[in-house]
C-alpha positions as CSV (number, residue, x, y, z in Angstrom):
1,X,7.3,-11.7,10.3
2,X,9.5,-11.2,13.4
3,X,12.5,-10.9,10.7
4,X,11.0,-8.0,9.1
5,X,10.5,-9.9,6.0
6,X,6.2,-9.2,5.1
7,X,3.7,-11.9,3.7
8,X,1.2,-11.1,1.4
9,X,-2.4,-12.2,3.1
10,X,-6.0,-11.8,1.3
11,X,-8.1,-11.5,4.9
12,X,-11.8,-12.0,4.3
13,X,-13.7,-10.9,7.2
14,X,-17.6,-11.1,7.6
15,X,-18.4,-7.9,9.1
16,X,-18.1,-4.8,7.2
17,X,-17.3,-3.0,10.7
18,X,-13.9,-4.6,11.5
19,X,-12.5,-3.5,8.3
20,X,-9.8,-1.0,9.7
21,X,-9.0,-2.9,12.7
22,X,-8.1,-6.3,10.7
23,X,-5.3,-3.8,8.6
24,X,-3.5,-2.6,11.8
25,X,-3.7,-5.5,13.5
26,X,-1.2,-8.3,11.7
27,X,1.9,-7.3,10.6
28,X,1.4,-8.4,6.8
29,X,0.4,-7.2,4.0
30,X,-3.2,-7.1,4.0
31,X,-6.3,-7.2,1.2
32,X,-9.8,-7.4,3.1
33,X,-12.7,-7.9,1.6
34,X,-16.1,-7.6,2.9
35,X,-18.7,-10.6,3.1
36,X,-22.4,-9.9,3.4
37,X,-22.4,-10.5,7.3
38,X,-23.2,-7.7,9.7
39,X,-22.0,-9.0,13.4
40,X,-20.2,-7.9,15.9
41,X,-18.9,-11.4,17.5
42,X,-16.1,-12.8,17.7
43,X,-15.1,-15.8,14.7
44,X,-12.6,-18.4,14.1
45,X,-10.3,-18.3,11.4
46,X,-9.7,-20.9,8.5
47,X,-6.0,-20.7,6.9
48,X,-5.0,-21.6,3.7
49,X,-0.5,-21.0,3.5
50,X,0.5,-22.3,0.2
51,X,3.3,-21.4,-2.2
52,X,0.8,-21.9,-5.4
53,X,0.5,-17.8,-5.8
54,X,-3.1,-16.2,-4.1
55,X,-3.1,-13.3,-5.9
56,X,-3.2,-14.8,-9.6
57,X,-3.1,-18.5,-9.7
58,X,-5.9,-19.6,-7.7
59,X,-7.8,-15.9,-7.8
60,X,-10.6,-17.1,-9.6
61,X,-11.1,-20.5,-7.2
62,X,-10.8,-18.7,-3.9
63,X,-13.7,-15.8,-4.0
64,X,-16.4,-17.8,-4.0
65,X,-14.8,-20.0,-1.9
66,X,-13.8,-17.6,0.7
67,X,-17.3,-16.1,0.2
68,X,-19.0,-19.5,1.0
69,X,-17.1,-19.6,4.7
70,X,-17.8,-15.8,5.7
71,X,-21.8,-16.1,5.1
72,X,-21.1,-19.1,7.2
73,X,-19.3,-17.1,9.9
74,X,-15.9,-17.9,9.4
75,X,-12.8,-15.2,8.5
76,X,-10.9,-17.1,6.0
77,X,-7.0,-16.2,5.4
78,X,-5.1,-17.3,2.5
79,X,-1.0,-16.5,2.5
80,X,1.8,-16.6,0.1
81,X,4.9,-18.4,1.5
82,X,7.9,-16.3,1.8
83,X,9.4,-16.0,-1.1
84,X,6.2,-16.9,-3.3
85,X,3.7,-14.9,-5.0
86,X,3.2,-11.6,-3.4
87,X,5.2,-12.5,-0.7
88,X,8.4,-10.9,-0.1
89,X,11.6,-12.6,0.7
90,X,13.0,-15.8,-0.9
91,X,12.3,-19.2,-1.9
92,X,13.1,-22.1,0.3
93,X,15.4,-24.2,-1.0
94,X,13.4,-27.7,-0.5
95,X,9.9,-27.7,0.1
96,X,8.2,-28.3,3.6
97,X,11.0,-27.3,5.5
98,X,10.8,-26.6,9.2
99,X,12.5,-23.5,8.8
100,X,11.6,-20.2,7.6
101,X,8.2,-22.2,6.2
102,X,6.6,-23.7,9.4
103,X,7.7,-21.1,11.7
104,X,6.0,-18.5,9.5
105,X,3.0,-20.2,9.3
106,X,3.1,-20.8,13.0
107,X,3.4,-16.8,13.7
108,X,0.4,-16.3,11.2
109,X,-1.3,-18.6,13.2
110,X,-0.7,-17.0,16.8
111,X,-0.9,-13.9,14.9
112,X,-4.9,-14.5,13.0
113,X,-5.7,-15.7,16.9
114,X,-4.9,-12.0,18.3
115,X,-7.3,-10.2,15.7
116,X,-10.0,-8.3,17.3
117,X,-12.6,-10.0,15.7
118,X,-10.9,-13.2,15.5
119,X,-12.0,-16.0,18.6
120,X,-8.9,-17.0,19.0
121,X,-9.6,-20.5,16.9
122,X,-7.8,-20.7,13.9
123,X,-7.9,-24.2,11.2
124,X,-5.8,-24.8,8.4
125,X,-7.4,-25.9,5.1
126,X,-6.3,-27.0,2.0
127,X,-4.8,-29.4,-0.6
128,X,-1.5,-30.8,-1.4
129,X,1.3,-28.2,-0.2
130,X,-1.4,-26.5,2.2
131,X,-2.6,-29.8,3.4
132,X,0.7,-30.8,4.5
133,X,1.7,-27.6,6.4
134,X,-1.4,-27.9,8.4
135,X,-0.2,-31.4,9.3
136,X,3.3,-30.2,10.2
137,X,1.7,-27.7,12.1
138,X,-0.4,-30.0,14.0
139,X,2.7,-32.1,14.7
140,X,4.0,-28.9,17.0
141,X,0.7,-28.6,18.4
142,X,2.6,-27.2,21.6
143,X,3.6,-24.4,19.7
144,X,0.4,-23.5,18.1
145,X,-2.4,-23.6,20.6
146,X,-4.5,-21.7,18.7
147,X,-4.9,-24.0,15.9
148,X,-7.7,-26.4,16.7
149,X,-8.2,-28.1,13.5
150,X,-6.7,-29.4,10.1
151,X,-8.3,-30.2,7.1
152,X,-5.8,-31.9,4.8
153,X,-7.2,-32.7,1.5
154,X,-4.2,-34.6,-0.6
155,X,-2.2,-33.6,1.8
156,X,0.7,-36.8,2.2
157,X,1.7,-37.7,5.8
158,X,4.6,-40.3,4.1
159,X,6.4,-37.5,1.8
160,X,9.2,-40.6,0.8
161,X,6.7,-42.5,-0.5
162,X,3.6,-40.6,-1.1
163,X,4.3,-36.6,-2.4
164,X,5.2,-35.7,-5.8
165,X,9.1,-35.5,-5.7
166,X,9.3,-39.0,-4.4
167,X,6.3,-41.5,-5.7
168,X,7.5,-44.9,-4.0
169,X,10.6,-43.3,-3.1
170,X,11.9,-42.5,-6.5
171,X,12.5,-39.5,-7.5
172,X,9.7,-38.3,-9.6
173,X,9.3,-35.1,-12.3
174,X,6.0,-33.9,-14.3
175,X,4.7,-30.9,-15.3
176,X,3.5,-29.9,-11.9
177,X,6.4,-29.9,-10.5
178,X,8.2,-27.7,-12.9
179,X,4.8,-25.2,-12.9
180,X,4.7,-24.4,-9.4
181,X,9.0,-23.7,-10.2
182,X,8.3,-21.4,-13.5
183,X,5.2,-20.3,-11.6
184,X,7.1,-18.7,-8.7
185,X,9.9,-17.5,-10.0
186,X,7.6,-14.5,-12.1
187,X,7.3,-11.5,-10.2
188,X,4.0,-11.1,-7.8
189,X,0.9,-9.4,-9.2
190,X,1.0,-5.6,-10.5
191,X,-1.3,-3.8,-7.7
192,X,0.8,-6.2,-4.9
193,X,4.1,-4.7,-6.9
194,X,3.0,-0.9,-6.4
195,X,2.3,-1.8,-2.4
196,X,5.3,-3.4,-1.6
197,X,7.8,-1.1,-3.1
198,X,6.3,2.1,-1.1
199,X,8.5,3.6,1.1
């Protein structure tokens, strides 16, 4: 990020000749993995920026998932918040908050709009926490040009009365609430350990 501070990003691209290109390119921490699609054009990016821990939590959910968008010709992105998973720096205090959170997810975005084999259209996807930062970023569509889509899948546009803290406006705590807490505060996977603390 422009404040030095790295996120951790699983980049799946669908052709087996950008490889090298898509690890210089952004300045974050990047896994890429290969799809079974050999082209050289240019394709739009789907982004998934959640706090709910890439590299362990939701492992086994994304692959085939990000599998089923490359053979379809998409790159697909997924990022740790800061603070979060493999992410480096720290937690933000209250969820959803305009800053660091949004303006780290709108650098990805301009960012995953500059790749070489990126066409300069990038979407957000996702549910719950995701959803909602796709809408936020849609609500500063000036700053984020590149982002031409949103798909917000329990996503709440009414956080006082609609999101998890605040059911109807009163203050609300389950399980969930205190596993995405418990969840975050473990350190980030072993291989994403070894990367970050190279000098």
């Amino acid at each position: 990020m422009s404040d030095g501070v790295k996120l951790s990003m699983t980049l799946v691209v669908p052709t087996s000749q950008q490889r090298s290109k898509a690890r210089s390119a952004l300045d974050v921490d990047v896994d890429v993995d290969e799809a079974e699609i050999d082209s050289t054009t240019k394709f739009p990016v789907l982004l998934e920026y959640s706090p709910y821990r890439k590299d362990d939590s939701f492992y086994m959910r994304d692959m085939p998932l990000f599998d089923y968008f490359a053979k379809r010709g998409f790159m697909v992105a997924k990022v740790d918040i800061r603070g979060t998973g493999s992410s480096e720096g720290y937690t933000i205090k209250y969820e959803y908050t305009v800053d660091p959170e949004i303006s780290d997810g709108i650098e990805i975005i301009a960012q995953l709009a500059k790749l070489p084999q990126s066409n300069g259209n990038v979407g957000t996807y996702g549910l719950s926490w995701s959803a909602f930062n796709g809408l936020m970023f849609a609500t500063r569509h000036e700053q984020v040009p590149a982002l031409k889509t949103v798909v917000a899948l329990h996503g709440p546009d009414r956080l006082y009365q609609d999101d998890i803290p605040f059911i109807d406006g009163i203050t609300h705590w389950d399980e969930y609430i205190l596993s995405v807490d418990h969840e975050n505060a473990l350190p980030g996977a072993p291989a994403r350990r070894a990367v970050l603390a190279k000098p």
